[in-house]
C-alpha positions as CSV (number, residue, x, y, z in Angstrom):
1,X,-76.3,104.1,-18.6
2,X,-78.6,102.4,-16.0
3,X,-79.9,104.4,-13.3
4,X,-82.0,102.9,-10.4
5,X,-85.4,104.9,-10.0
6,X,-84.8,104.4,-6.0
7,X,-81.4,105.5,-6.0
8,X,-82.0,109.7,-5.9
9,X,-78.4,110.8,-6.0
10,X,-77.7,109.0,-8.9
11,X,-80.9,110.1,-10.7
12,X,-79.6,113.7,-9.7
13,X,-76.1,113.4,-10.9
14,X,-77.4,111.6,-14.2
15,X,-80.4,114.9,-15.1
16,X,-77.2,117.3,-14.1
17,X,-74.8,115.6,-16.5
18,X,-78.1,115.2,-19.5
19,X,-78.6,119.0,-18.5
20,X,-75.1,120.1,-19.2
21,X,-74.5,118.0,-22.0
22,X,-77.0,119.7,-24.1
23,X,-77.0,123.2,-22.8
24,X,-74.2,125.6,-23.9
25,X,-71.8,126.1,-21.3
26,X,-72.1,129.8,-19.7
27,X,-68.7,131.8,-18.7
28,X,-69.0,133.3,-15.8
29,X,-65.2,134.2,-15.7
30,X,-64.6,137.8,-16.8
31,X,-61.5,136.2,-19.3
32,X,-63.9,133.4,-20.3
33,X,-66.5,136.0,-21.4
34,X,-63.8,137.7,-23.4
35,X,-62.4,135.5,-24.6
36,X,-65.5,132.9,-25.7
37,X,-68.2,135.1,-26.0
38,X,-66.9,138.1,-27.7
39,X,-64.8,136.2,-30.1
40,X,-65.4,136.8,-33.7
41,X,-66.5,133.7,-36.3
42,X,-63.0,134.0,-37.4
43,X,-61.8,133.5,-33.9
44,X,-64.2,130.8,-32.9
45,X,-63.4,128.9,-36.2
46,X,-59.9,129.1,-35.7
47,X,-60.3,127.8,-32.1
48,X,-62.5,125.4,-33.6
49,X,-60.0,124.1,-36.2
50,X,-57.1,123.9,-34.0
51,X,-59.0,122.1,-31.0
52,X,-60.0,119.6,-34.0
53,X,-56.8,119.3,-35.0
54,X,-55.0,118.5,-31.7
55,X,-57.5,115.9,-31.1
56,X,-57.1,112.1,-31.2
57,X,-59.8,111.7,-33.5
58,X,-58.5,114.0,-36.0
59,X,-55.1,111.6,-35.9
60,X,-57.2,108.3,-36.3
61,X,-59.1,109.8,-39.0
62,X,-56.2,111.0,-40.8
63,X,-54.2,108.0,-40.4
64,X,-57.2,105.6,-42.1
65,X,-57.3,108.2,-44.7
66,X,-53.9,107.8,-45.3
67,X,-54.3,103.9,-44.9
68,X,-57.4,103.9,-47.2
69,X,-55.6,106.1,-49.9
70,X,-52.3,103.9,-49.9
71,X,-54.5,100.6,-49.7
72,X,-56.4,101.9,-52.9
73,X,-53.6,103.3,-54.6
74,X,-51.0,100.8,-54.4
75,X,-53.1,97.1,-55.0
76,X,-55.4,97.4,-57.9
77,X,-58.6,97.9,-56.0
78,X,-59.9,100.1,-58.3
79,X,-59.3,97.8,-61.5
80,X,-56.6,99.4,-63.8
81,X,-57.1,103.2,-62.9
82,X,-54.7,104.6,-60.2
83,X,-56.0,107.6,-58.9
84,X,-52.4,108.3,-57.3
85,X,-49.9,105.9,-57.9
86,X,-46.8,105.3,-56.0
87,X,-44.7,108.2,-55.2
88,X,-48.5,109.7,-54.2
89,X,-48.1,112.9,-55.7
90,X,-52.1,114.2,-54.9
91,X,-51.6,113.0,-51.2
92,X,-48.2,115.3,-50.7
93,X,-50.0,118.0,-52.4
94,X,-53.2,117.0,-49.8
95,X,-50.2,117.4,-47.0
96,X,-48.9,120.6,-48.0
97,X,-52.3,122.1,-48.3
98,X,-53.5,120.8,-45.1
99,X,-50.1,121.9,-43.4
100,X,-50.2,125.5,-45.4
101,X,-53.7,126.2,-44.0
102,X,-53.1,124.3,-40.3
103,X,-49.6,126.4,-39.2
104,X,-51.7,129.4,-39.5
105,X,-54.6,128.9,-37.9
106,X,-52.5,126.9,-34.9
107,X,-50.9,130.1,-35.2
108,X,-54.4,132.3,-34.9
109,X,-55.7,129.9,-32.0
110,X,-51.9,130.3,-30.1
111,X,-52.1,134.1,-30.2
112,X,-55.7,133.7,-28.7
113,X,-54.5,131.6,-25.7
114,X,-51.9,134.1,-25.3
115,X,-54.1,137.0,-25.3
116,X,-56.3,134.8,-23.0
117,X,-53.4,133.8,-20.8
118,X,-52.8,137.8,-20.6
119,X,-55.8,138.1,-19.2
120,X,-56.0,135.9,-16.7
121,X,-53.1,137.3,-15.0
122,X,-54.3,140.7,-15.0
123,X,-57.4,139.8,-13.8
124,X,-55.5,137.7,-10.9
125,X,-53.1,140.6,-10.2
126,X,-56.3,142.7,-9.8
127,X,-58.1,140.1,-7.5
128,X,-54.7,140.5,-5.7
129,X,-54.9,143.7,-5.1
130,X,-58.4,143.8,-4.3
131,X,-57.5,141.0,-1.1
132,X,-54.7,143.1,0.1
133,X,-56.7,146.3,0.3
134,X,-59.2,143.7,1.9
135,X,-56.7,142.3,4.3
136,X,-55.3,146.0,5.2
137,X,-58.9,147.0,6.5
138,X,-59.2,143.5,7.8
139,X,-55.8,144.2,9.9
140,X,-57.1,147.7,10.3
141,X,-60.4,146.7,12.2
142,X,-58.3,143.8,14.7
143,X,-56.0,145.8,15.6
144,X,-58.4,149.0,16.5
145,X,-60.5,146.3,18.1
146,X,-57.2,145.0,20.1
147,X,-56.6,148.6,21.7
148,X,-60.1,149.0,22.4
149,X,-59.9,145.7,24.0
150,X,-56.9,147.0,25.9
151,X,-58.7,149.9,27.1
152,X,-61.8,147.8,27.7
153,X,-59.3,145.7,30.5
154,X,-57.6,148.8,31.7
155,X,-60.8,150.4,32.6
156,X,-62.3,147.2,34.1
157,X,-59.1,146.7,36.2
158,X,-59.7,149.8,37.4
159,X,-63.1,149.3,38.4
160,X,-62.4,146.3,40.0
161,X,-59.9,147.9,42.0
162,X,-62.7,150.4,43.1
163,X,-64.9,147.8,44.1
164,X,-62.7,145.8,45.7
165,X,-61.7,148.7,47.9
166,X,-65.4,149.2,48.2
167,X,-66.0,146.1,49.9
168,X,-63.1,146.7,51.9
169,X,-64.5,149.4,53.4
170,X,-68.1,148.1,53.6
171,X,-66.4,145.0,55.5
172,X,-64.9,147.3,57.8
173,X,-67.5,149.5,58.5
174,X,-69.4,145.9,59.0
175,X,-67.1,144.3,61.5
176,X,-67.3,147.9,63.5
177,X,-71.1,147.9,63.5
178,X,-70.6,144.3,64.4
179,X,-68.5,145.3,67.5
180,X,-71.0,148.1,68.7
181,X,-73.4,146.2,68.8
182,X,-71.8,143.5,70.8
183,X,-71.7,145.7,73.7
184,X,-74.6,145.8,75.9
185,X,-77.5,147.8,75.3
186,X,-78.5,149.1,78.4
């Protein structure tokens, strides 16, 4: 991968992506704790095994195998010694044994993902919980604020009501000083 010294973004994103490739992954998810970092060797081998084995390179790999043993086995490659010859009796046996050994662990890694899957939900039903006691305090506090605000405009109608009648008066008391004193002082 080129990266351009002036181009700093892409000099970041390229020393993130080196950084994570290299370091172990941390999981910071409650479930992912459980279920990656308290897991057993057993339990990390059979997740192991089974990720392995539902990979595309495990298929390619066993399909040259299986290419490379038929090849070998059926034209004389090997000069006159067949290791297996045709019906392939040691590459059946090599099935069953692979297939005794893989339903099992598939079986051991399935009843992780469920445990893991059983987890997650009860950790989202509790963060569920957890916001609706949040959004019942949340409702709480707007709607004591809303009747505060209430009695907030109540009050200041009130008290606008006073002082307009204030200056109602103080008009009126103007406008009859204002008329005494038009009349001659002697």
């Amino acid at each position: 991968m080129t990266v351009r010294t002036g181009d700093t973004g892409s000099v970041a994103v390229h020393e993130a992506l080196t950084r994570r490739k290299y370091q172990t992954q941390d999981h910071k998810h409650p479930v992912n704790v459980i279920h990656h970092e308290r897991a057993t060797f057993g339990e990390q081998l059979a997740d192991g095994i089974a990720s392995f084995i539902g990979s595309w390179r495990f298929l390619i790999i066993q399909t040259f195998l299986v290419a490379a043993w038929v090849t070998i086995n059926t034209l004389q490659v090997t000069g006159k010694i067949h290791i297996d010859p045709y019906p392939y009796i040691l590459l059946n046996l090599a099935f069953s044994t692979q297939a005794a050994y893989t339903g099992p662990v598939l079986l051991l890694a399935g009843n992780r993902q469920s445990q893991k899957d059983r987890l997650t939900l009860e950790h989202a039903a509790h963060e569920a919980d957890k916001a609706d006691r949040q959004n019942v305090q949340i409702l709480s506090a707007i709607k004591q604020n809303t009747t505060l605000t209430e009695n907030n405009t109540e009050v200041t109608i009130t008290i606008l009501q006073h002082v307009e009648t204030l200056v109602q008066e103080h008009i009126a008391e103007m406008v009859g000083a204002g008329k005494r004193r038009k009349t001659p002082r002697p």
